[in-house]
C-alpha positions, -999 to +999 in steps of 0.1 A: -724+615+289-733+631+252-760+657+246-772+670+213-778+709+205-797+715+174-792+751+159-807+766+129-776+756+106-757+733+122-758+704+148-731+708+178-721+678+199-707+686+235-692+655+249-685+651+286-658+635+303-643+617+274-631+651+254-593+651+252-596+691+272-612+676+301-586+644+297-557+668+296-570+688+329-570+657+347-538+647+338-522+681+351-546+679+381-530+639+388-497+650+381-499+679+406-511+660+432-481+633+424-457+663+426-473+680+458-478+646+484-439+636+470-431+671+477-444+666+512-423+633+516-389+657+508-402+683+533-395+656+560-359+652+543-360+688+546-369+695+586-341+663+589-317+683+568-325+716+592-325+697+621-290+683+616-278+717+606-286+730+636-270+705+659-241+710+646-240+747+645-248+741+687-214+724+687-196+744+671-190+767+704-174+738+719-147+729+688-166+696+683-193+705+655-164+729+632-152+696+614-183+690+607-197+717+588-185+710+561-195+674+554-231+682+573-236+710+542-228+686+518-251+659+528-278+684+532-278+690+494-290+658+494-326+660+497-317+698+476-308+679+446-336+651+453-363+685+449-340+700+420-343+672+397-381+671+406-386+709+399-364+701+365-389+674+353-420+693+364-412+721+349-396+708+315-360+721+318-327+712+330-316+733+364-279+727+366-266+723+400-247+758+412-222+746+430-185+752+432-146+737+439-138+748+473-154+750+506-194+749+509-192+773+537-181+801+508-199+788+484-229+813+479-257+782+468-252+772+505-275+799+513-298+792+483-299+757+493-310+767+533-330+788+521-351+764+500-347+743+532-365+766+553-390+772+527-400+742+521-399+726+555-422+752+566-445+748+531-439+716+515-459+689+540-486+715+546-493+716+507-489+675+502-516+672+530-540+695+512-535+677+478-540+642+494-568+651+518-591+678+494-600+653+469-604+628+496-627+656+511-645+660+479-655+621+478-668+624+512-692+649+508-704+634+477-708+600+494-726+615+526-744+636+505-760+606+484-755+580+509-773+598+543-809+594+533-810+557+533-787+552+562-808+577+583-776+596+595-740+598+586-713+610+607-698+639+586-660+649+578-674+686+596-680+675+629-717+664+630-740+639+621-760+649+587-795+639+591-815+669+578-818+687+543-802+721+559-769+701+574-770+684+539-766+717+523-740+725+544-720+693+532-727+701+497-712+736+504-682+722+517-675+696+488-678+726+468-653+746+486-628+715+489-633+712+451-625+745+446-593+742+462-584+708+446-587+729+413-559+752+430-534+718+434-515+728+396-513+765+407-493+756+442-474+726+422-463+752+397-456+778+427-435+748+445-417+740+413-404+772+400-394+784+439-374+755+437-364+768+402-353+804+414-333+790+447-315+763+438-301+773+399-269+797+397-273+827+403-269+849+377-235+866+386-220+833+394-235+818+359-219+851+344-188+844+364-185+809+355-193+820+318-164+841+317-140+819+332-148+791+307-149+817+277-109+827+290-100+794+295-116+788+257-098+818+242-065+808+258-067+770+242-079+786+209-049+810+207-025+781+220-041+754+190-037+790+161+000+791+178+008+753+174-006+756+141+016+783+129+046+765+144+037+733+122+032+749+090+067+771+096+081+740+106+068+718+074+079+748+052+111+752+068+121+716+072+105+710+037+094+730+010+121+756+021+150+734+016+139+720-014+133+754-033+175+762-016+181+731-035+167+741-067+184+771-065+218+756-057+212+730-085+203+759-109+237+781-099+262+752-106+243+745-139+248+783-145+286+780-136+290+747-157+267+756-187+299+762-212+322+737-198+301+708-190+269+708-209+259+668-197+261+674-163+242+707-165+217+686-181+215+659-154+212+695-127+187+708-147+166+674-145+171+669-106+161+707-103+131+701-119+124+668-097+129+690-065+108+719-074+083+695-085+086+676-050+083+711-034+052+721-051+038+691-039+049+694-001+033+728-005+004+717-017+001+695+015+008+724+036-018+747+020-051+714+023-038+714+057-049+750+064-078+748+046-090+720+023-093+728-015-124+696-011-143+719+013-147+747-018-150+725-044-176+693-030-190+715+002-187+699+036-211+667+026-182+664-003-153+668+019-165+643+044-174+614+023-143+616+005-123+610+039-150+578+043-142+570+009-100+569+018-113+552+048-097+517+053-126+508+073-163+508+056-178+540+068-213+553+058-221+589+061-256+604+066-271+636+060-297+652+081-294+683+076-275+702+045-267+742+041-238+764+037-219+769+072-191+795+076-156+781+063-137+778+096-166+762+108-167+736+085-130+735+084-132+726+120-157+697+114-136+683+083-105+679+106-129+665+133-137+640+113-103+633+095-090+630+132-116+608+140-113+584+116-078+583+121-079+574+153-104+546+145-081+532+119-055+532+145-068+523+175-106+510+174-100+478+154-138+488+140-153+471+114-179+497+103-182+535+112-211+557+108-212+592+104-239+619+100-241+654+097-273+669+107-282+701+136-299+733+121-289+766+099-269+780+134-256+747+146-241+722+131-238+686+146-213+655+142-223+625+155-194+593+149-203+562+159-177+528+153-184+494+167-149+488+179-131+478+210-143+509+231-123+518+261-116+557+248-105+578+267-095+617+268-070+616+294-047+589+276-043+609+241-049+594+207-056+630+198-093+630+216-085+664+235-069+676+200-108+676+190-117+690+217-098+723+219-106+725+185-145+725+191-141+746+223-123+772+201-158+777+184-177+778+217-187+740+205-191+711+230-176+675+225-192+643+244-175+608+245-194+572+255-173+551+249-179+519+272-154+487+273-163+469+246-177+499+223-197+508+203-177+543+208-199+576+201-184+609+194-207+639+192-198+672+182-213+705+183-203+734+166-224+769+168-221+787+136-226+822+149-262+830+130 
């Protein structure tokens, strides 16, 4: 359907059904419908849900429905989780589930979750009726309406038989009002949807709760990793660089005490004291690029990293998506990442290639790992995984393993970088 509208300057084309706005309305209007008549199908999961509930609670006056409480409130977040992961996709966002360790009678989503049971048992079929039956109403009227004059009489969805102009009109006027409320279908999908959205997410004091938790249990690991840290670099000085600078200086008072008598074996002192405070400078070189790595000033973070690939014994490549100036302790946490990382891969992965890339945006910065090894990771049996981990949660940074039997093994890390 095209029509042409001429105007004194300029020629406007209005094209019907074909224009991507009326495409894109009837996609939302499908989709709602989709959403609405499924949403109906989880309303009988709904009443079930209810239903069971409340035999149960009729037991429990007798001792025999108590022991099951428990497990009946679990399986009714069931069907709750079937209508929060459709509420998530309709609406574009992830709705985490709010539940917590313990007992689902104390758990406050329990009443979140019956209360989006009552809710939607009560709403939820009468809403998927209306979006499967008002188009269908729609079509009717527009079939009796074009078909009754050549059949003489057509039995109508109202009750009667049109066979006149004036009970024609009143057809026409009810396809028009069942159209009008098919147009309505996206506003009570959207309704249905973010209801589901405001019941069944965390509430906002246990999200705050559970925040807080997680942030003390993130500061307690950060301050235990900055105390085992001290404790190794007094422990390398000590065992180390300590005892070789009391060497020196015990090599350089018995050269003092021999210098007139002996002067070849004060020379042979003097030589070994220089060989120790040499060795000791080094050691405390070590030290100090294991606080803070002099590559990470000099090359940047890209620098730092593909030098570790280049001491790599395995062939790793290292890709940049993304380059700026992060704070140093947060690119001094991704340096160590990755020097831990490949570490682990040397020892354990039996890899042949690793890929690394560095990407996320000016406030987040992003590791991902990825080595075709042997697979088979896993946190809870060491090789330094929850190392990274602490170390990532100490910046309020997330860390996610796949690694399947058999690899390939992906690390991603995360890092916020508190701009």
């Amino acid at each position: 359907m095209e029509r042409w509208i001429r105007g004194s300057a300029s020629t406007t084309t209005v094209v019907g059904w074909d224009t991507p706005v009326v495409k894109s309305r009837l996609r939302v209007w499908w989709s709602a419908i989709r959403y609405l008549v499924v949403g109906a199908g989880t309303s009988v999961l709904s009443i079930l849900a209810l239903a069971g509930l409340f035999g149960v609670l009729l037991l429990c006056p007798f001792g025999v429905g108590i022991p099951s409480l428990a497990p009946a409130i679990r399986l009714s977040r069931w069907p709750v989780g079937v209508d929060r992961r459709r509420a998530a996709r309709r609406l574009g966002e992830a709705i985490p589930e709010p539940y917590r360790d313990g007992s689902p009678l104390k758990d406050p989503a329990t009443r979140r979750d019956l209360a989006w049971l009552a809710i939607h048992a009560a709403t939820g079929m009468l809403l998927g009726s209306m979006a499967f039956g008002l188009p269908l109403g729609v079509v009717q009227q527009v079939v009796t309406l074009v078909a009754w004059p050549a059949a003489g009489g057509i039995e109508g969805s109202l009750g009667f038989v049109v066979d006149s102009w004036p009970r024609a009109g009143l057809t026409l006027l009810a396809g028009i009002a069942f159209a009008g409320l098919t147009l309505l279908l996206p506003r009570a999908a959207r309704w249905q949807a973010r209801t589901a959205r405001k019941l069944l997410r965390p509430a906002p004091g246990v999200v705050l709760a559970d925040r807080v938790a997680e942030l003390t249990a993130t500061r307690a690991a950060a301050l235990e990793a900055h105390g085992a840290e001290l404790r190794r670099i007094e422990r390398d000085l000590h065992d180390g660089t300590q005892a070789r600078i009391a060497a020196v200086v015990l090599q350089l008072g018995i050269a003092g005490q021999l210098y007139d008598r002996d002067p070849d074996t004060v020379r042979d002192l003097l030589v070994k004291a220089q060989d120790t405070a040499t060795d000791a400078l080094a050691e405390l070189r070590t030290v100090v690029r294991s606080i803070y790595p002099p590559l990470l000033s000099e090359r940047g973070l890209t620098g730092a990293v593909r030098a570790l690939a280049e001491h790599c014994p395995v062939p790793t490549a290292v890709h940049v998506e993304y380059e700026t100036h992060r704070p140093a302790a947060v690119e001094a946490a991704a340096y160590f990442v990755v020097a831990e990382v490949l570490a682990n891969v040397t020892k354990h992965a039996d890899a042949s290639t690793v890929d690394i890339t560095l990407g996320g945006t000016a406030s987040l910065l992003s590791l991902r790992i990825r080595d075709d090894g042997r697979g088979g990771a896993d946190e809870r049996r060491g090789s330094g995984l929850s190392g990274i981990r602490r170390r990532a949660e100490a910046f309020d940074g997330t860390l996610t393993l796949t690694s399947p039997p058999g690899g390939p093994t992906v690390l991603r890390v995360e890092l916020p970088c508190g701009s």
